[in-house]
Structure formats: structure tokens, C-alpha cells
C-alpha positions in Angstrom: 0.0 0.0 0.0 1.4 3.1 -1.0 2.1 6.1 1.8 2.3 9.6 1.8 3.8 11.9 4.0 1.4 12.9 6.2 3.4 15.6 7.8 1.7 17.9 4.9 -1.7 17.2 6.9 0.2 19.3 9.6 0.3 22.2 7.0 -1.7 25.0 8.1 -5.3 24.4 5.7 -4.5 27.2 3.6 -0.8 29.0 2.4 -1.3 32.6 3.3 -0.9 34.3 -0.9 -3.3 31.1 -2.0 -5.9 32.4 0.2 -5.3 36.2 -0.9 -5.6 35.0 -4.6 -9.0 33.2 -4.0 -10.3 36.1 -2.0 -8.8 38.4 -4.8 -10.2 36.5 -7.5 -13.6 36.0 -5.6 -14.3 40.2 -5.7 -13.5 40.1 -9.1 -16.0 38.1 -10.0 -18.3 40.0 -8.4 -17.0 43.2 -9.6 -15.7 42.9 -13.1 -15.5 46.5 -13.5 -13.4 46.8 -10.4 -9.8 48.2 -11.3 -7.7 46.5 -8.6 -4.3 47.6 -7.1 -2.2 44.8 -5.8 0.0 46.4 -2.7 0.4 42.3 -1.4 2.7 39.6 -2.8 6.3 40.9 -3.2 6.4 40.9 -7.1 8.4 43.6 -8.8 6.5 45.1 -11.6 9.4 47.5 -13.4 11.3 45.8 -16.2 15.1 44.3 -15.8 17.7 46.9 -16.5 19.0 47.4 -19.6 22.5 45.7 -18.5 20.7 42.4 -17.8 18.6 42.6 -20.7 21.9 43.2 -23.6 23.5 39.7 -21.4 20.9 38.0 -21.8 20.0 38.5 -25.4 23.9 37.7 -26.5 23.5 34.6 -23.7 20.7 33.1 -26.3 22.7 34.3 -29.3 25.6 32.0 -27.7 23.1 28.9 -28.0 22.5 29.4 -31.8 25.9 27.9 -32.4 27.7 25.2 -32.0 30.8 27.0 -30.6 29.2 28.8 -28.3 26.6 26.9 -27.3 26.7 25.4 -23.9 24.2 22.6 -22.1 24.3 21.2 -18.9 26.7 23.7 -17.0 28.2 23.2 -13.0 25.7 22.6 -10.4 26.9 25.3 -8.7 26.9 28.2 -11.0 29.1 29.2 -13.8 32.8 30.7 -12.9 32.0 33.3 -14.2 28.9 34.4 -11.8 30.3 33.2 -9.1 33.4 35.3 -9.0 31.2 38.6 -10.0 29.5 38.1 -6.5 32.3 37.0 -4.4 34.4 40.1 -5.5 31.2 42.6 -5.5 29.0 41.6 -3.0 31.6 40.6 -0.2 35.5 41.0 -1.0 34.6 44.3 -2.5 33.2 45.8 0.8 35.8 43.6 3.1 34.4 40.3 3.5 36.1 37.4 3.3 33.9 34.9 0.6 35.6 32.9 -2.1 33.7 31.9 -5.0 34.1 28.6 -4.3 31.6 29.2 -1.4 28.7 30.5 -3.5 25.7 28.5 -4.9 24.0 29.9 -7.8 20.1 28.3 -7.5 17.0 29.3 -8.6 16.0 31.8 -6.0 16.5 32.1 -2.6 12.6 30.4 -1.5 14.1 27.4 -2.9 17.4 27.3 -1.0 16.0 27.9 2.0 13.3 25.3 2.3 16.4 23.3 0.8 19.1 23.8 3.2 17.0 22.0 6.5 17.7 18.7 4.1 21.4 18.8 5.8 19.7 18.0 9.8 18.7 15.8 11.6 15.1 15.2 12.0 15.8 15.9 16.2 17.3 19.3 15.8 15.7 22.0 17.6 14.6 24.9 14.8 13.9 28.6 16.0 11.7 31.0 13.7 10.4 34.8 14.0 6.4 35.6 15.0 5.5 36.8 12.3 7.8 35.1 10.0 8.1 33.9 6.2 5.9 30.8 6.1 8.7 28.8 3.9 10.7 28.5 6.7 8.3 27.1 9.0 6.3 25.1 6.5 9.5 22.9 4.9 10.3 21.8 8.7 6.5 20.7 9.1 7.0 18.6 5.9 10.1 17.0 7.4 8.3 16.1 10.5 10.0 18.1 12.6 6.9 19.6 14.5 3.8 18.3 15.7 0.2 19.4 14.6 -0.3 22.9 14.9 -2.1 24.3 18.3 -3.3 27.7 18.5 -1.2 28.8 15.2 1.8 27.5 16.4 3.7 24.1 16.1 4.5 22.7 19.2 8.0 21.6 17.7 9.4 25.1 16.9 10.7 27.5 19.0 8.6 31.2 18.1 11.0 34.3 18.6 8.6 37.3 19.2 8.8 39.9 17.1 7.3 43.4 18.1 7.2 46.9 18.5 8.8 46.6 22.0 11.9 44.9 20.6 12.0 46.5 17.2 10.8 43.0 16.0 14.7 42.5 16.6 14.3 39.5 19.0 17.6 38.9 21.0 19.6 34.7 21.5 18.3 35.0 25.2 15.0 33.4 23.7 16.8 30.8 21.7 18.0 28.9 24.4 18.6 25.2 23.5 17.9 25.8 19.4 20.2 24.4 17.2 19.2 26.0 13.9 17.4 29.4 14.1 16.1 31.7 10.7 16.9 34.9 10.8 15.9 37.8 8.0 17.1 41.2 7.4 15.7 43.4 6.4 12.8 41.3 7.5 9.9 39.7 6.0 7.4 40.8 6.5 7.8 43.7 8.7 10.3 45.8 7.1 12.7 45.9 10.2 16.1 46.2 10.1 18.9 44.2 12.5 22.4 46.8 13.8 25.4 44.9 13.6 25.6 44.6 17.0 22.1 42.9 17.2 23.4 40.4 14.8 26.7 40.1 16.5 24.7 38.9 19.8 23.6 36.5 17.7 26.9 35.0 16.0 28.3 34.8 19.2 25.4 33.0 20.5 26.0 30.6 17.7 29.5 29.8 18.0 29.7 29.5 21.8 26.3 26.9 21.4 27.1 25.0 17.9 24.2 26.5 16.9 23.9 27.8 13.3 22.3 30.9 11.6 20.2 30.6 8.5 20.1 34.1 7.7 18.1 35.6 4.8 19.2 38.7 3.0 17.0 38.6 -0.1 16.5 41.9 0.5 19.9 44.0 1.6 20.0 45.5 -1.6 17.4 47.9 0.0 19.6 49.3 2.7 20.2 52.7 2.4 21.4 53.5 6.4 24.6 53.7 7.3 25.6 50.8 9.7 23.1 48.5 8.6 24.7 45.2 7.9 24.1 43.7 4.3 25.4 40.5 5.3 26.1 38.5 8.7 29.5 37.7 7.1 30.3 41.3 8.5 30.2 40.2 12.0 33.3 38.7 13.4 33.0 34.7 14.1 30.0 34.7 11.1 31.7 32.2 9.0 31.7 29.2 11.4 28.3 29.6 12.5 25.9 30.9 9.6 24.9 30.6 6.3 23.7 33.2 4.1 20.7 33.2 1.2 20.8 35.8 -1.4 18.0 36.5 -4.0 18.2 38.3 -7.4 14.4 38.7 -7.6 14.4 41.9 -5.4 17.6 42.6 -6.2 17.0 43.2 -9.7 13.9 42.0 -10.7 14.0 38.5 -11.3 11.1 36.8 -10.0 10.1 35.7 -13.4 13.9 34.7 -14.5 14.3 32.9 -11.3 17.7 32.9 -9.8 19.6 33.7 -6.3 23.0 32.0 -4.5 23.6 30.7 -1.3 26.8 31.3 0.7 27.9 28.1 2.4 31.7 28.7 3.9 34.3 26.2 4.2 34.8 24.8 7.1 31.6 25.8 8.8 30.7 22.6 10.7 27.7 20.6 11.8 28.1 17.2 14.1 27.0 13.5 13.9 24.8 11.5 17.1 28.6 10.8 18.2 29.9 14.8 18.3 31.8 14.3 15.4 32.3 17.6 13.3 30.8 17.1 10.1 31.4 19.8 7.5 28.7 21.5 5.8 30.1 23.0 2.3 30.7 19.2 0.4 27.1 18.1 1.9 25.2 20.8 0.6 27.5 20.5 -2.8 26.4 16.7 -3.1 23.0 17.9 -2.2 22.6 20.5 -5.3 24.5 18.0 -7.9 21.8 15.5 -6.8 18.8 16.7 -6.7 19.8 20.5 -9.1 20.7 20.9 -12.8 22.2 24.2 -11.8 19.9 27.8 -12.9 20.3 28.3 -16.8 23.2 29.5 -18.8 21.3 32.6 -19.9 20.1 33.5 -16.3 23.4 33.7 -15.2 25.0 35.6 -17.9 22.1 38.2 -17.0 22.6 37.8 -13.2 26.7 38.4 -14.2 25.2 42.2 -15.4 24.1 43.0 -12.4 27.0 43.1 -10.9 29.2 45.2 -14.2 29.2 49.1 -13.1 26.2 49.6 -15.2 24.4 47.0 -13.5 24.8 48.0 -10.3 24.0 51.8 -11.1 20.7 50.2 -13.2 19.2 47.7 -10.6 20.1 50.5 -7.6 18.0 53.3 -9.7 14.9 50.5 -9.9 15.3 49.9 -5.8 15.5 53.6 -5.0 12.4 53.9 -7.5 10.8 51.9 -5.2 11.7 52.8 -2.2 10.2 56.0 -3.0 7.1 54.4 -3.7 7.2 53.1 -0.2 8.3 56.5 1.4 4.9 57.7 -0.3 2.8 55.7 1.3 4.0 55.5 4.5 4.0 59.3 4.7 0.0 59.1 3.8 -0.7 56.2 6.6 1.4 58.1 9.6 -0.4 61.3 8.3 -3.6 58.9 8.5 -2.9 57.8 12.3 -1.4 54.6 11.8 1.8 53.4 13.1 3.9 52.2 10.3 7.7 49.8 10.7 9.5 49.6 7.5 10.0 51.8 4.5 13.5 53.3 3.9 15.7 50.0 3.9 12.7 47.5 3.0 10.6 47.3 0.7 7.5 46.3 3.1 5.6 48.4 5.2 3.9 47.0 8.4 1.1 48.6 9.6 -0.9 48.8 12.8 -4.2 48.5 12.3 -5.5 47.9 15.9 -7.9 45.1 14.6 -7.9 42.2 12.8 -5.8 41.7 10.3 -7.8 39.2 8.2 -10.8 42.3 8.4 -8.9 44.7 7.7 -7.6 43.3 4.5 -11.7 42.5 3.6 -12.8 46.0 4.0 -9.4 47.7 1.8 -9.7 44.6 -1.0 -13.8 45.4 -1.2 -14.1 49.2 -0.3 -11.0 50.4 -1.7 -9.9 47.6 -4.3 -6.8 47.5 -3.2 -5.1 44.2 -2.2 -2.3 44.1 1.0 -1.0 41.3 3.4 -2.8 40.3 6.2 -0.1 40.2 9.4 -1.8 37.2 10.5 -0.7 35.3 7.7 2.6 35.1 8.8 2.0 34.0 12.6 0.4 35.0 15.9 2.4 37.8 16.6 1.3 39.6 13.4 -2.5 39.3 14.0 -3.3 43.4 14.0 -1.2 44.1 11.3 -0.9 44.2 7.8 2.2 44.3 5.1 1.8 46.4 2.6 4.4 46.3 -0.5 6.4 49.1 -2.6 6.3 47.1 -5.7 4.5 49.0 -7.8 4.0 51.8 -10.4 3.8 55.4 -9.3 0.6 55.4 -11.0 -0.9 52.8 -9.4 0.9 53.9 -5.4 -1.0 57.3 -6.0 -3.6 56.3 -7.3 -3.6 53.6 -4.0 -2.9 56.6 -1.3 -6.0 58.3 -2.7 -8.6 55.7 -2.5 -7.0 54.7 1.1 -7.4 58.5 2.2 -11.0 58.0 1.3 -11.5 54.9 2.8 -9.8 54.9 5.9 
């Protein structure tokens, strides 16, 4: 008789944007006429730069000849990618990454439901409330929790995250974890971490064993001086962390798919008998197993990003958006609402001193405009909601207006 995992009956009934796209699609069918403004799911709606676009077109030129075409390619990314981002992203502003440590994948989502393949079912895992649901989800399809109670699996560890603590929670409530997800700038509420926040953390981690799964899909966005971009710029980072990187955000890529994962050598994990087991050649045998590698043209484009007129090009689309979200979270503070994010993210979380879930009901059906409901993403963000700066200028004026009315 055949099986199935029935840790995906533990799943939470509903995955938080399936239930906005039903709800979406459900007042559209009931208002055709309705022109709606989606301010929810993080997709980018300005077109790649110009750099990625000119690599990408000689990329498919390259596979219309023999010479130059090229098939399967390294699992890990072309040489060619990978040295762009060691020498731009880290060895360029002082950290110490080697190519030979970077990943290239498919996007960072992936990666990091990916990356929990390496543990043991037993280990103890540690996530944010609210957090992104990928990182709690993938561990309930392992088996690693129980059935959920209240909103919350009884085998995670929920780090709380709100206005009290900046929704910056500190190692003192990770206490016996073994693995714990961190994101900055943070998904969903916009927050940022100061390097001595994170450093708490990498210390934490090293003098426990522990390791740091931290996500920067979205330090691109960090304008503030300070603000880390990686956790590879805190001392003691490389033994104890592992950093996910996304080129969706970055520079528009969630339709082209692609992102990298930093895993350093010797960075160390341990067998049931303590013996150090290092991490770098499993995840390697893990991504030539079960990953073809991203496509040739993807990462000839991903290359542009990081040429001079790459980086000027995809910074020009973030700070276009960032505007965006300064807009709008000028209009909500001026409204009365208490509002985390903006300036380094490209989220904004707002208060709304209700429910979350209503909240989202009345802007979708009175103002036709579609957001995040906090409660989506765990407990703690019932009474918010996440609002997103992807959008055109149009359509984030056009959105202040009809909220003003509104609300």
C-alpha cells in the first residue's frame, strides 16, 4: 500500500498568498468593472535593467551555435557568476567569501526550504512571529513539528517579534535551538537588524554549535549607514551561519528565477557521536543530486548586475521603489497609523489595531486595493498588515488616494 507523508496534513489548511488570490479572484468576479491595485505579494512590476537585458540577449545568441553553445553547465553556477558576486557583493566591501563558497540556484525560496535537508530530524529549529511561512512550512514537511495548536507548532521555538523589541528578537529566547532563521531586512515587517544585534547572535552561535540561517534577499534595499548587508560582516560569522541571497528583489528576477547561497568552508555541523561534520561538500552533493544548476542565460544576465552599469541600473529600480514606499508611509502616519519599515525595506507594516484578516476585507472590497494580512505570517502579526512598494507610481498614488477615502 502506498504512503504519503502525512506531515503535509500538519500544513496549516490554507498557504497565506493562496488564500489572498482566491479572496482576490472571488471580488473580481463579483466586480468585473473593479480596477484592482495589488499592494500584497512581493512581485516587482518595473522591467530588468538594460545591462541584464543586452546579457541575456547575446546569452541566447551564444546557443544558436555550435561554438558557443553550452548545455548542462556546474551545479553550482558558472565561474563566471560566481566570482562577480564573491568580489562585488563581499571581497569588494571587506568580506572574506571565495567563490568557491557561492551556490548559484534558482531563487533564494528554494534554498531555504532546501538547506534544513542537511539536519537531523531531532534538531531544535527557531523562527520569528510573524515570520516567512517557507521556513516554517518545509520543517513541518520534514516532520520536525507536531500538529499545529493555536497557530503555532509545538516543535518550533517562536522568537517574538514586536514593536517593543523593534521585531529585533535577541539569542536570550533561543535557548537550547540548534538552527534558528533569521531575515534582514525582514519579511514581513520591514525591520532592520544593527550589527551589533546580529553580533549577539553570531556569538550565541558559536559559543552553542548552533547555526544561523540568515536571509538577505532583501539587503539590496539598505540605504542607512551601519546597517549590515550580510552577517559575514560580524566577526566569528563564517563558522556559524549561512547566508541566502536573492536576485528577484535585487534586480527584478522573479520571473527569471535565480539567487545563491553562501555556504563557507569549514563551517561545521556534528554527527549522534559529536563528530564535526562539515557542511560545504554536503550541501555540494546535495545540489549535484537533486539541481541541474539555474540556466546559462540567467546567469549571464545575473553576471550584469554586478558590471558598473548593473549596479547603477538595478540600484536606480530599488530607489524607485523605495520612494514608492516612502509615499505611502508618509499618507498612513499622516492617517494615524503606526507604520515599521519603509527606507531600507521594501515592506511596510502597519498597525491596524484590529484584525488583520478584516482589515484586509474592508481595503480589498471598499478600496480595491489588495495588502497582506499580518496574521498570515504568525500569531504575533495578528493586527497588522504588510503592505508592498512594488508597484508603479501610478498605481501607489492612485492607492494613497482611495485609502485616504477609505480609511
Amino acid at each position: 500500500m502506498l504512503h504519503v507523508n502525512e506531515n503535509y496534513s500538519k500544513i496549516q489548511a490554507s498557504y497565506l498568498f493562496t488564500e489572498i488570490a482566491h479572496r482576490v479572484s472571488a471580488h473580481q468576479a463579483a466586480n468585473p468593472d473593479a480596477k484592482v491595485i495589488r499592494l500584497g505579494i512581493g512581485d516587482v512590476t518595473e522591467p530588468l535593467c538594460p545591462a541584464v537585458i543586452e546579457a541575456m540577449h547575446k546569452a541566447v545568441d551564444d546557443e544558436a551555435t555550435r561554438e558557443n553553445f553550452h548545455g548542462y553547465g556546474p551545479e553550482q553556477g558558472y565561474a563566471f557568476l560566481r566570482d562577480a558576486i564573491a568580489k562585488v557583493d563581499f571581497q569588494d566591501r571587506g568580506i572574506d567569501i571565495a567563490s568557491d563558497e557561492i551556490f548559484v540556484s534558482d531563487g533564494a525560496k528554494c534554498d531555504c526550504g532546501n538547506i534544513q535537508e542537511l539536519f537531523g530530524a531531532d534538531v531544535k529549529i527557531a523562527v520569528g512571529d510573524p515570520v516567512y511561512p517557507v521556513y516554517v512550512d518545509t520543517n513541518v514537511m520534514a516532520g520536525r513539528t507536531g500538529k499545529s495548536e493555536g497557530g503555532r507548532y509545538p516543535g518550533l521555538v517562536y522568537l517574538t517579534c514586536n514593536a517593543s523589541n523593534g521585531f529585533v528578537p535577541g539569542p536570550e529566547s533561543a535557548q537550547g535551538c540548534d538552527v534558528v532563521y533569521l531575515c534582514y531586512p525582514n519579511n514581513p515587517t520591514g525591520a532592520v537588524a544593527t550589527k551589533d544585534q546580529l553580533q549577539k547572535w553570531v556569538d550565541w552561535a558559536n559559543a552553542n554549535k548552533s547555526l544561523i540561517l540568515f536571509d538577505a534577499a532583501y539587503e539590496a534595499f539598505i540605504r542607512t549607514p551601519g546597517i549590515p548587508r550580510s552577517i559575514y560582516e560580524c566577526a566569528g560569522a563564517r563558522t556559524c551561519a549561512i547566508e541566502f541571497r536573492s536576485f528577484s528583489k535585487t534586480a527584478g528576477f522573479t520571473g527569471i528565477r535565480g539567487g545563491y547561497t553562501v555556504v563557507p568552508k569549514g563551517l561545521m555541523a556534528y554527527a549522534a557521536d559529536g563528530t564535526p561534520v562539515e557542511l560545504r561538500p554536503m550541501w555540494t552533493r546535495r545540489q549535484t543530486t537533486k539541481f541541474n544548476g539555474a540556466s546559462y542565460i540567467t546567469q549571464r544576465g545575473a553576471a550584469a548586475i554586478f558590471t558598473p552599469e548593473g549596479q547603477a541600473q538595478t540600484k536606480a529600480t530599488i530607489d524607485f521603489y523605495l520612494e514608492n514606499g516612502k509615499l505611502m508611509k508618509e499618507a498612513l502616519q499622516a492617517l494615524g497609523y503606526t507604520v515599521t519599515g519603509g527606507g531600507d525595506s521594501p515592506y511596510l507594516w502597519v498597525d491596524v489595531k484590529g484584525d488583520s484578516w478584516e482589515f484586509f476585507d474592508k481595503l480589498l472590497k471598499e478600496a480595491n486595493v489588495v495588502t497582506t494580512p499580518g496574521a498570515g505570517f504568525g500569531k504575533a502579526g495578528e493586527g497588522y498588515i504588510r503592505i508592498s512598494s512594488f508597484n508603479s507610481r501610478a498605481n501607489v498614488l492612485e492607492a494613497i488616494e482611495r485609502l485616504k477615502k477609505v480609511l
